[in-house]
Every structure is written in C-alpha cells, then in structure tokens.
MIDREN-944091 format. One record per atom (N, C-alpha, C, O): residue in one letter; x, y, z. Coordinates in steps of 0.05 Angstrom, whole numbers, plus 5000, padded with zeros to 4 digits. Example, Ala and Ser with C-alpha at 12.3 -4.5 7.8 and 13.67 -1.06 7.14 Angstrom:
<recs>
A526448865156A524649105156A526449345156A528549345169S525749555142S527349795143S525850015157S526850235161
</recs>
This chain:
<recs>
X399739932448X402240002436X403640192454X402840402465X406340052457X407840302467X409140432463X411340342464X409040692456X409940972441X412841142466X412441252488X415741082450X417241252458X417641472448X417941472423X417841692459X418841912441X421042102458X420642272475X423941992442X426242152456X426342412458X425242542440X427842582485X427842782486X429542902477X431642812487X429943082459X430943252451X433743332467X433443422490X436543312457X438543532469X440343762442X441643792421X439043862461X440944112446X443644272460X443944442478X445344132443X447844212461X449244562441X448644652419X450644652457X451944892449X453444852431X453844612429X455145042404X456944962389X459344902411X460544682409X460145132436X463145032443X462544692459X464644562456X460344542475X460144302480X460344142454X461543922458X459444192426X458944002411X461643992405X462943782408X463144242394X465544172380X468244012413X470343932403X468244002430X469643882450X467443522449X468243352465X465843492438X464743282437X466143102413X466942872414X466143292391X466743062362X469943162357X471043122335X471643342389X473943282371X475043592353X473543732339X477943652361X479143822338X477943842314X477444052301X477343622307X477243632268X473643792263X472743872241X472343802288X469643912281X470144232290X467944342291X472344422298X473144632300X473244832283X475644832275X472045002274X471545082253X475145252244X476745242262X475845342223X478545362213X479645672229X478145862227X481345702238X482345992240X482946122213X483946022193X481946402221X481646532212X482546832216X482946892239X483047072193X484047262204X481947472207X480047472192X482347682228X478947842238X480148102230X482248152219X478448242238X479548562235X477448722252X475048662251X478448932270X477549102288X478249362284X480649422283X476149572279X476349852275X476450032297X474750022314X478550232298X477650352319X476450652296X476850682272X475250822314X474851062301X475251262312X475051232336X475851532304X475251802323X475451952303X476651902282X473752232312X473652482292X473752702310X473052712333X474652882295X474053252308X473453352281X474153292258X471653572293X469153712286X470453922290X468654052302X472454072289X473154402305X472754502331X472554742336X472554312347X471554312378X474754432390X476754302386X474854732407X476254862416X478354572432X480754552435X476854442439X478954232456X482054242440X484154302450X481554172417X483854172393X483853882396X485953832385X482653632404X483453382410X481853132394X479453182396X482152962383X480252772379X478252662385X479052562406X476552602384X473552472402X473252062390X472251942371X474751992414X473951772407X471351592401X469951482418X471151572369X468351382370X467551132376X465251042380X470350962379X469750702379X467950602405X468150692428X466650452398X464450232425X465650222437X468050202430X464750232459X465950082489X464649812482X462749762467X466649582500X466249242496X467149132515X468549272529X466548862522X467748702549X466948872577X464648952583X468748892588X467248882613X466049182618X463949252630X468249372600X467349622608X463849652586X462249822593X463249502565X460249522558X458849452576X457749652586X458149232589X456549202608X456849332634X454649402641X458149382646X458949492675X459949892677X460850002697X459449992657X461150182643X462550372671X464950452671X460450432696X460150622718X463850532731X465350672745X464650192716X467750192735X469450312706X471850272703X468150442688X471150462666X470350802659X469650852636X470451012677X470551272670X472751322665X474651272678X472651472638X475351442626X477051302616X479251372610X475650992611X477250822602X476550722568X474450592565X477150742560X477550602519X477750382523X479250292541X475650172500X475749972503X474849882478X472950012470X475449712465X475849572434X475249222444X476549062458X471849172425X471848782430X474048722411X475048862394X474648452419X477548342397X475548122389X473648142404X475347932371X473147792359X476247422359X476947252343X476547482384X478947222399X477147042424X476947112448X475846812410X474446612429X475846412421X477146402400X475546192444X477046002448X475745722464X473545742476X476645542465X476345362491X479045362510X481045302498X479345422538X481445422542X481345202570X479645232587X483345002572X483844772583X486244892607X488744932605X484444942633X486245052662X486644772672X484944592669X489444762687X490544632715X490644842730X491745042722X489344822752X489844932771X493244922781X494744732784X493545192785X496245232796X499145052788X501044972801X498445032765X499844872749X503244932747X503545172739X505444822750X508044972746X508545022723X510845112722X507445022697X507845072673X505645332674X503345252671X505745642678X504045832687X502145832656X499745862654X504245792636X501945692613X499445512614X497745592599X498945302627X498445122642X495745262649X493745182638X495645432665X493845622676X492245742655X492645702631X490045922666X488746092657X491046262640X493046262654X491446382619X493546522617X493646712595X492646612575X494546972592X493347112573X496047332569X496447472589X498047372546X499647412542X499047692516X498647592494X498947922517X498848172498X500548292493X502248362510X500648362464X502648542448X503748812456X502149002459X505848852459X507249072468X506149412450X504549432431X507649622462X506449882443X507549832416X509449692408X505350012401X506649962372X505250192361X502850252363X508050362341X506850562319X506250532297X508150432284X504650552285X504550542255X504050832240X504651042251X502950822218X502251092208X499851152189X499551032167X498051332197X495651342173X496651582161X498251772165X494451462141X494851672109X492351812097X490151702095X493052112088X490252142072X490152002049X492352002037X489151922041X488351742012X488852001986X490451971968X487452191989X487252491974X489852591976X491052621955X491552672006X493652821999X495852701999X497952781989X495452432014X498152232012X500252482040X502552552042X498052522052X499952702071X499752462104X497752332105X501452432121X501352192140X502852252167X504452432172X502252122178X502052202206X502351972235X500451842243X504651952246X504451662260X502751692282X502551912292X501251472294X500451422324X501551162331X502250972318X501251232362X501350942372X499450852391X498450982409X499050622386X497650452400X499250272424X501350162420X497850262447X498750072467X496550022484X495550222493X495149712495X494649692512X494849682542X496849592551X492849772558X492849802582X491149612596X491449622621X489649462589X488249322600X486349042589X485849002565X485748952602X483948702584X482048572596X482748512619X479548492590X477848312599X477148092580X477348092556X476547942596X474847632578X471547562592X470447672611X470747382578X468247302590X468446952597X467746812578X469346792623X469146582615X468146392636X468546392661X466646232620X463946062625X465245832646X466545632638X464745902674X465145632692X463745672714X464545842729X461145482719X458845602742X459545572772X458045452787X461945692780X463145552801X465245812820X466245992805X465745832844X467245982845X470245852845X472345932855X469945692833X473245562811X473945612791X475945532779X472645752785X473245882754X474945992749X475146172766X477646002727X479846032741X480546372742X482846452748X478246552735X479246842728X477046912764X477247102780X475846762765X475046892792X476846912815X476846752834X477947082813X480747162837X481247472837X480447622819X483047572865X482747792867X486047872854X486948102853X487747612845X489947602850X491547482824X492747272826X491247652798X492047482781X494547582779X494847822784X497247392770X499947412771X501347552742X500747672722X503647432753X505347622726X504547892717X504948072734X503447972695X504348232683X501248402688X500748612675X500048322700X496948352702X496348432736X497048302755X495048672736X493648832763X491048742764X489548772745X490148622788X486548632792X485848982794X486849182804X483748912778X481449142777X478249102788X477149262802X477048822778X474348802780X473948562771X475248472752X471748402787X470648112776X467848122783X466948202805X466448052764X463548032774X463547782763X464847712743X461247542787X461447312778X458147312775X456647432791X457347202757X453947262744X452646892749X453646672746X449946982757X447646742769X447246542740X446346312740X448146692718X449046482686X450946372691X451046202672X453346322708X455046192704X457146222693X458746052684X457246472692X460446562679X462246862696X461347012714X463846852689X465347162710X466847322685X468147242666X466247512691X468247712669X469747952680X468648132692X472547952675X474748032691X475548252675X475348282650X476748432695X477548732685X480648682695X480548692719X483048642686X485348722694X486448932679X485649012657X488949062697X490349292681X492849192667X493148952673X494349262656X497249172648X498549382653X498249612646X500649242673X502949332690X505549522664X506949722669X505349382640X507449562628X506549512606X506349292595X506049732597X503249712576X506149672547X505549532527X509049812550X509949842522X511349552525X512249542503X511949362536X513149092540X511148932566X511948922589X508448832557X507548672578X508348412584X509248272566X508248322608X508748102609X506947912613X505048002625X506747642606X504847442609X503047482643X503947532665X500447422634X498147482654X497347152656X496747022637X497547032686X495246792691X494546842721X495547002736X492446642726X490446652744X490746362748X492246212736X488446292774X486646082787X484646112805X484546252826X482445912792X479946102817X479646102846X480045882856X479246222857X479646302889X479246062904X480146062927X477845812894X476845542922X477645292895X476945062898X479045382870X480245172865X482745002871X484745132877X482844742871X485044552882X487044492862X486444472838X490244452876X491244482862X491544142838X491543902844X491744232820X491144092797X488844002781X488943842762X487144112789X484544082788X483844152759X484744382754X482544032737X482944202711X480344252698X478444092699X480144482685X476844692687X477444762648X478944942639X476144612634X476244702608X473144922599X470844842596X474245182595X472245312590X471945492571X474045572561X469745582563X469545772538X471146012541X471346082564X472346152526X473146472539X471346672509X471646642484X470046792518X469247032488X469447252507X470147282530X468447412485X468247732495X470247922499X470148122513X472347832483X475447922487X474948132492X472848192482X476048352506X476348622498X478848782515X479048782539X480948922494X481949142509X482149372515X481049532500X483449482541X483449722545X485349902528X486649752512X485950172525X488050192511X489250482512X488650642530X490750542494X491050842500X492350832467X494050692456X490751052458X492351142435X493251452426X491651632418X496151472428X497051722423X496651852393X497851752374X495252012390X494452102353X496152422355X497252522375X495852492336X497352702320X494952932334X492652882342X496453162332X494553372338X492653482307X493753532285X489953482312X488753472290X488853762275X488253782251X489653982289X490054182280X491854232263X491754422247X494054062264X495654052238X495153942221X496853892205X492853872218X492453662194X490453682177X488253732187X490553632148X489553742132X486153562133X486353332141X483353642126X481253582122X481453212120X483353142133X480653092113X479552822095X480152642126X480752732148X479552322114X479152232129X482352142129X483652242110X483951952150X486151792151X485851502158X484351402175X487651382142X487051102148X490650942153X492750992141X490250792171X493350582179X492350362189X489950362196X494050122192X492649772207X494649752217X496349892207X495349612236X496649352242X495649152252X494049132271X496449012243X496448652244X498248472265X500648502271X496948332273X497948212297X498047832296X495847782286X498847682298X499847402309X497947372333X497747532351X496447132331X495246982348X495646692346X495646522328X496046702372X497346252369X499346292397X499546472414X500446032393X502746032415X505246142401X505846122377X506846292425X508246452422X508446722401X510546822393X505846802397X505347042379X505047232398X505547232422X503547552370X502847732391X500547652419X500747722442X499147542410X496547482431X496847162430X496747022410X497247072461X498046892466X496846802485X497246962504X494946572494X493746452503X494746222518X492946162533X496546082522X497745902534X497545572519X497445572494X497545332531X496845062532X494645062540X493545202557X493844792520X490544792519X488044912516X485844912526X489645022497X486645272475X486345052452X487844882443X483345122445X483144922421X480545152408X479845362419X479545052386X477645292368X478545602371X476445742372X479845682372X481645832373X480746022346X482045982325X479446162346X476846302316X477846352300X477246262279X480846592303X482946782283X485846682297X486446642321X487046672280X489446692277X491747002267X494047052262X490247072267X492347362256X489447672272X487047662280X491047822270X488948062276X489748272273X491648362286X488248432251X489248732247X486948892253X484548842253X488649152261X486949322282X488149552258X490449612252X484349672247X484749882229X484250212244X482150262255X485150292244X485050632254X484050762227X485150692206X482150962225X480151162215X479851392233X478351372252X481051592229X481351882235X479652062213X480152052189X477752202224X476152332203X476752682217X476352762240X477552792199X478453072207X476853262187X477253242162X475453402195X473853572198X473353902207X471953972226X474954122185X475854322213X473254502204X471654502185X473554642229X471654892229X472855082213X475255052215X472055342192X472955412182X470855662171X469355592153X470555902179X468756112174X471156432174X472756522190X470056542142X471056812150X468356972140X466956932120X468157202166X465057372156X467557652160X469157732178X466557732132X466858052123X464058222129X461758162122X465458542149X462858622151X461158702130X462358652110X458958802125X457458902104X459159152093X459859312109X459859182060X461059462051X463959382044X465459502030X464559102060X467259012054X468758942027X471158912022X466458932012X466658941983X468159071963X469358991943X467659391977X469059611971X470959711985X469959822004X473359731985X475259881993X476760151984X478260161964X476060402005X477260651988X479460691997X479060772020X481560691994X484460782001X484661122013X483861281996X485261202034X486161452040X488561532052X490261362046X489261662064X491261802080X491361792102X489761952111X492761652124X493061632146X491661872161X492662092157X489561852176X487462142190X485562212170X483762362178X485262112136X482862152120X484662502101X486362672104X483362432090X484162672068X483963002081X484763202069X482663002109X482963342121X485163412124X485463662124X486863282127X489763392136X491663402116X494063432122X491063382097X492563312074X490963642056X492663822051X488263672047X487563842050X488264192056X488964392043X487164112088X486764322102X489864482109X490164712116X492464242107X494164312120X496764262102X499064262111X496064222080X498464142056X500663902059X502863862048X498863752079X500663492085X502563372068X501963452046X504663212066X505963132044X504262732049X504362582069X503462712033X502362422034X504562192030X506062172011X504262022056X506361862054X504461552047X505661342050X502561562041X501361322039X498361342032X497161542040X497061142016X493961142012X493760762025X494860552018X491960852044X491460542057X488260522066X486660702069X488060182069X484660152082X486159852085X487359712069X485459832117X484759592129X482759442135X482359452159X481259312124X478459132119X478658922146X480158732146X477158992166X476558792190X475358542179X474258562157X475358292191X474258072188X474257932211X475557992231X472157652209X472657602235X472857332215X472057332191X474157092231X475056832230X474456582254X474456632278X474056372244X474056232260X475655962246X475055872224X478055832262X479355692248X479355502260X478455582281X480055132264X481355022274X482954822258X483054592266X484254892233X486254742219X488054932193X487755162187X489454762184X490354962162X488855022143X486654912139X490255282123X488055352100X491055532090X493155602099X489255542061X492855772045X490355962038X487955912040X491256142031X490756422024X492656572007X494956632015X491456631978X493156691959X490656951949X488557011960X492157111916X491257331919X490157371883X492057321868X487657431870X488557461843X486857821836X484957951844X488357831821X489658201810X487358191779X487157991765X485758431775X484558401745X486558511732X486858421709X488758781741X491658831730X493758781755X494358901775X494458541743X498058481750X499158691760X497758901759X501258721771X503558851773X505458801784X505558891807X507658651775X509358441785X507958291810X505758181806X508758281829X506758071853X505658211866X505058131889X504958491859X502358571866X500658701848X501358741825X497658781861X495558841840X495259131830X495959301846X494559201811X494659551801X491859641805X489959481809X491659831803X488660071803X489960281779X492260351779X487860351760X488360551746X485360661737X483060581737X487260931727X484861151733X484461111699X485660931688X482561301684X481461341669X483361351637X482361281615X485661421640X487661491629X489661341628X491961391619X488361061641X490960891642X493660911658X495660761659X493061101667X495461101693X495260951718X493160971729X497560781731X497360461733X499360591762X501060761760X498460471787X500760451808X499460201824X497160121826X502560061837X501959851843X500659851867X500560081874X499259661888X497359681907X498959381927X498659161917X500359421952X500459191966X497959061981X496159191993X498158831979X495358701988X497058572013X499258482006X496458542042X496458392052X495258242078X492958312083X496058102092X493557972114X494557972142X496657872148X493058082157X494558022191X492157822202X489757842196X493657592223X491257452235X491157412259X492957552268X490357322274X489557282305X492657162322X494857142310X492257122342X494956982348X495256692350X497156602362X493056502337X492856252336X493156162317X492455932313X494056282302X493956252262X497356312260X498256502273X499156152244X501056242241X502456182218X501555982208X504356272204X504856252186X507456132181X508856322188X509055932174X511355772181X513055732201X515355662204X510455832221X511455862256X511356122269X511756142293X510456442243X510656512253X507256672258X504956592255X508656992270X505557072275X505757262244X507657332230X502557312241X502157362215X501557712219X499957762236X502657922204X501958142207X502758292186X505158352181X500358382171X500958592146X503058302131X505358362125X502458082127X504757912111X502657902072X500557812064X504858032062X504458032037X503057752018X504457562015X500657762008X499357551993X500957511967X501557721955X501657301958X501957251938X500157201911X498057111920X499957221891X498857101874X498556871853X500556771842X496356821849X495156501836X494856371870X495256451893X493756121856X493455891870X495955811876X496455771900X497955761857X499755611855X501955671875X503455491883X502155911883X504156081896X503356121929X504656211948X499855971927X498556091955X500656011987X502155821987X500356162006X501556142029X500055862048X497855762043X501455802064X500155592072X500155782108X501655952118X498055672116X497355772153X495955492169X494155332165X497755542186X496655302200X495655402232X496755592243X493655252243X493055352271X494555232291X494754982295X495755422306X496855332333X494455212355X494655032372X492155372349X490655382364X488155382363X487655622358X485655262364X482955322358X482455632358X482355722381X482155802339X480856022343X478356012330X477955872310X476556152341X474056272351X472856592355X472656722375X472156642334X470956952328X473157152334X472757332350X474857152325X477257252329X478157462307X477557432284X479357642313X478857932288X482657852264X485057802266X480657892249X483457972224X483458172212X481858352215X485958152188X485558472172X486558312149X488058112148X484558552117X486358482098X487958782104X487358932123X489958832087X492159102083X492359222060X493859112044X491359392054X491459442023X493159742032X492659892051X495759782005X496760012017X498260171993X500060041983X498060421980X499360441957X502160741967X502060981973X504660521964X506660661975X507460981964X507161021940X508261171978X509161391973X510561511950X510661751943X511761291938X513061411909X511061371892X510461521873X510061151897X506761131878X505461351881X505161511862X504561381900X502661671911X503561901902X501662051903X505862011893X507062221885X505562221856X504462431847X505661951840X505661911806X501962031809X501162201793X500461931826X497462031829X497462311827X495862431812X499162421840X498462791847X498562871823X497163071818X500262751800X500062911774X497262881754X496763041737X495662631762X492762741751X490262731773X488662561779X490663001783X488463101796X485063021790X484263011767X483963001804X480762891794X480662621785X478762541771X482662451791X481762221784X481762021797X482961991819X480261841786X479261561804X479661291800X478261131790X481961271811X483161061808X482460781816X482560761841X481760521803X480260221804X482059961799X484359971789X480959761806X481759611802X481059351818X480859441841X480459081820X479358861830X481658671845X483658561835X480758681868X482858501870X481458201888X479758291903X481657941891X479457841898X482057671916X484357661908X480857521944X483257431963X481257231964X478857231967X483257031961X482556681970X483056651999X484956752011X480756462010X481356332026X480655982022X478555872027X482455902016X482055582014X483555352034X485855262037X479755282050X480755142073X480754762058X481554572072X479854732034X479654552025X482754432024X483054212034X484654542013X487854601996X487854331979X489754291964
</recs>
C-alpha cells in the first residue's frame, strides 16, 4: 500500500486574507491609544511622561534620546509602484496636523487645554529585499530621513521626522535598488509616532487626575492617510486619550510648643516694665516650615468670633479682638501676589486660595497673631489677668 501524507502549510493571517480576497478582511474598526504622565511634586515643576516607548524608538531606543513615542494600533496591507506618478501610488504615509483639546478634573470640573502634534513616525514593513519600499535614505514630501535598520527576518523599520509638525505634508518613499514600476505589496504594523505635547503647568493645578481624547479619521483622504492600495486596513477612526495625574507635595511642620502662643510687646515685657513704655502692640509670630508644589486655601476658625477676627478673654469676660495672619515664602502667592502678614479669613467657605509660582522646598513661613493698641489700652484696665482663647488655622491642600 501506498501511504500519502500531505504536508502541512501554514500560511500567515496577512498571506491568507490577500489569498481569499477583501471579503476575508476582518471589519474596521475604531482603536484607542493612551498617553499618560504624572508629577509627584518634583522641584522640576514639569510633567513626567509615562507613556511606552513603541516602533522604532522601543526596539532601537540608544537613536531616540529624548524622543516620545506612542504605538498607533494602524496595520495594513499596502500595494507600492515603484516610483509611481500618482505619489499615492507609492509607499505613502500622510499625518494629522497640531491639535488642542482640553482635559478635565472629573471632581472639580476645573480644565485645562494641551496640545498635541506630531513630530515623527515609524512603521514596520515586511519585504525581504533591499526593495522594500521604506528602505531609502531619501523619503520625499513632508518627511526627513532619520534611521533604517533592515533586519535578517525580512522586514525594515523606519524612523522619519516631520518637517512641519502643525500642517504636515504627505510622506512617500521607494526602496533604494527598486525599478521603476515594479510593485511590492506588503504588510505595514508597528505604527508608531513621535510627538510633542505641550501640557499646562502642573503647579497650577488642582490634585486629581485629568482626562481629554481626540479622535481622528483613518481611510483615504482623512486624518491618517495611507495612500492607494491599502486593503485590511484594522481601524478606521482613532482617539488618542490623555490622563494627567497630579499629585502635589504638600507638608507644613510647626516647631514643637507651636501649639501655644503667648502674645507680648515688641522687646518682651522688660521695657514696658522697667521703663513705663506705652504699649503699642501684643504680638507672636509662629515659624513654620512648608513644602509646596501646588495650590492649597488656608482659612481660619475662632472658639470666640469677633467680626473676622478671633477674641481672647480673660476671666471676667473681657473680650479684645486678635488679628490672625500668614506670611509665606516667595514661591507661594496669593492672586499674584506675595503673601505677608495677609489677614486669614474665616470658615471654610471664605478660605483664601494660594497658588505656587514655584516648587518650594523647606522654606520658612509665619502665622501673625497681633492684638492692636486700642485693644491693648482696654487690657491695662484689668491688671493680673489672663487672657485665652483658640484659634485653629487650616491648611487645605485637598480644596
């Protein structure tokens, strides 16, 4: 008996679907790509981008110092003529101009625009040949060579820059020992661009995370544009989500004793004393140190009121009012300005808002506690007494 037994082929999905035809192409579809970045209170004052590196700068990373790079989840089959007069025709790769949008806190509904624009782009595409049409040192239109590595697998993956990142113009190629007309249908994956994205300074901006998208057109004549003779073509639409997670540093240490504050006389009670001083003031400035890198309000609450400031009274019920207020570093400011001896208000409701100009870092403040001269007069009339009262100072970096 004679026994055949066929061998086995196992073809790729992009060979099988160019075998049975468009209709075995699986449907476009729409993708979505995240970028991310956070700060932590890092003196830089700047964002730290988290997103992956992808495309050429993941594998090769030593040519992209400094460079941002986002995979786009855009594969294709793409059908080259060599040097074709229709440049569509060609290898050809066409990207969306700059664009702002705006994220939001979800919590404060407070928002903030950036913009996005690319600077650069790579692909990965499969042709075992140095005809391949991205293997060149010289790709045209709106596109700068950067880098080609052509790999012993049979594919080359290209680094170009874009010449005008806020209006690009269409990018094609042909490979370096291809003839003219010659036509090379090949896989492209691995999308990835370069990019630059301008964000808000995080120091103005309140805690939580931020979120904004935009969405983009893929096809002919869309945002991302591929030329003649693309077919499986994965997504059709593409939104690119931005996630800003803001995070500030935020520490105030009071020294030990700060608890208590005794009010005296400018030089301490000897001169007042010893020398029949006329007292123009009872004050105590409470040192602190701070470390900030975002806003926070600071408001003030009194156990006795006294119009918008707090009272102390002695034994007898005799009541004078007490100004409370706060001086801070020179990176902290208060509706632009600098903060010194500026009067606290009271409640929550009323609190002041401070925002950082600047990362500060162990940096000295004061509260002000001060009971004015006409007040001070009403004290001299009951001698021996000891005058109280609570006064407790918010700092809320939460808001």
């Amino acid at each position: 008996m004679l026994a055949v037994h066929p061998r086995r082929l196992r073809l790729s999905p992009w060979l099988l679907a160019l075998l049975l035809g468009r209709a075995a192409l699986p449907e476009a579809t729409a993708a979505e790509v995240t970028f991310t970045a956070k700060y932590r209170g890092e003196a830089s004052g700047r964002f730290e981008n988290t997103t992956r590196q992808a495309g050429f700068c993941g594998y090769w990373p030593t040519h992209c110092a400094g460079v941002q790079t986002v995979g786009l989840p855009l594969n294709y089959l793409k059908t080259s003529i060599a040097y074709a007069p229709d440049a569509r025709d060609q290898f050809y790769v066409k990207l969306p101009g700059r664009r702002t949008l705006q994220v939001t806190n979800p919590l404060t509904r407070d928002t903030y625009p950036i913009t996005f624009e690319i600077l650069g782009v790579s692909q990965k595409v499969q042709e075992p040949s140095y005809k391949n049409p991205v293997f060149t040192r010289y790709p045209s239109g709106g596109c700068a060579y950067q880098v080609t590595y052509w790999t012993e697998q049979g594919w080359t993956m290209y680094l170009w820059s874009v010449r005008n990142p806020a209006q690009p113009q269409p990018c094609y190629s042909n490979g370096t020992e291809a003839k003219r007309g010659e036509t090379f249908t090949t896989p492209v994956t691995e999308m990835a661009v370069s990019y630059k994205l301008n964000m808000p300074s995080p120091l103005a901006m309140k805690p939580g995370i931020y979120h904004g998208s935009a969405t983009y057109s893929v096809g002919p004549g869309m945002d991302f544009d591929f030329g003649n003779g693309v077919q499986g073509l994965d997504n059709n639409s593409l939104t690119l989500n931005f996630e800003l997670d803001v995070q500030h540093a935020f520490v105030i240490d009071f020294p030990p004793g700060s608890e208590r504050a005794v009010l005296e006389p400018p030089g301490g009670w000897s001169g007042w004393l010893s020398r029949g001083q006329a007292l123009q003031k009872l004050y105590r400035d409470l040192l602190f140190q701070i470390w900030s890198s975002g806003p926070f309000k600071a408001y003030k609450l009194c156990q006795y009121p006294v119009g918008d400031r707090c009272g102390i009274r002695n034994a007898a019920n005799h009541e004078v009012p007490v100004s409370v207020g706060v001086s801070m570093p020179g990176g902290i400011r208060q509706e632009g300005k600098e903060v010194r001896k500026l009067a606290l208000p009271t409640g929550r409701a009323a609190a002041l808002s401070f925002e950082a100009v600047a990362t500060v870092f162990n940096r000295s403040g004061q509260l002000n506690f001060e009971v004015e001269r006409e007040h001070v007069k009403g004290m001299l009339d009951h001698p021996g007494s000891t005058y109280r009262g609570d006064v407790t100072v918010v700092f809320d970096a939460e808001m």
